[in-house]
C-alpha positions, 0 to 999 in steps of 0.5 A: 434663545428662551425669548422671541420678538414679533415682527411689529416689536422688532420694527419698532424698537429698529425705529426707535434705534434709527431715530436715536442715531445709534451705532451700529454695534448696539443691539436690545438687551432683554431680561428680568430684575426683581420688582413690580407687584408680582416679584420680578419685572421684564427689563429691555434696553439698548446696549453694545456689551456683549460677553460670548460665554454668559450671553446669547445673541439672535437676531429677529425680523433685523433687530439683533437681541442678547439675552444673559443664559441665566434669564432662560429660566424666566424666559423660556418660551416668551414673547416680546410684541408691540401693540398699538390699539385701544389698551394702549400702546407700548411693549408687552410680554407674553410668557406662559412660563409665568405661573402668576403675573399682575393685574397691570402685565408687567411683573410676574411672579414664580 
């Protein structure tokens, strides 16, 4: 899979889970859409669709997560962490195959 997820990330979106009374059968949805100052910007979302030939699963710390394999190229070598600290709290993304990103860290472009 092109994305990995921190143990803190996966923790907190199993909270958010737990706490929303999902089923069983969702899992996170990662992924990249047009948008943002940079061109593309990362999408997350809680979903129970999965397609076994355009999508991949893993699971991490738990959490189990699907990407669509055409996301590998704006995913490759990402990371998804949670940080709660004196920047703010939320999800960010790391990816050093993003040859430019915007000042706010939540589009990059390519």
């Amino acid at each position: 899979m092109a994305i990995s997820v921190t143990e803190k990330a996966a923790k907190e979106v199993k909270r958010m889970m737990d706490e929303q009374k999902f089923a069983p059968d969702m899992f996170l949805r990662v992924g990249v859409a047009a948008g943002g100052c940079s061109g593309f910007e990362y999408k997350f979302a809680f979903d129970n669709q999965y397609n076994e030939e355009a999508d991949q699963k893993a699971e991490f710390f738990g959490l189990p997560v699907v990407v669509d394999r055409k996301m590998d190229l704006y995913l490759d070598g990402a990371t998804l962490d949670f940080c709660d600290d004196i920047n703010g709290r939320g999800f960010r993304f790391d990816n050093p195959s993003a040859p430019k990103s915007c000042g706010c860290g939540k589009s990059f472009g390519v």
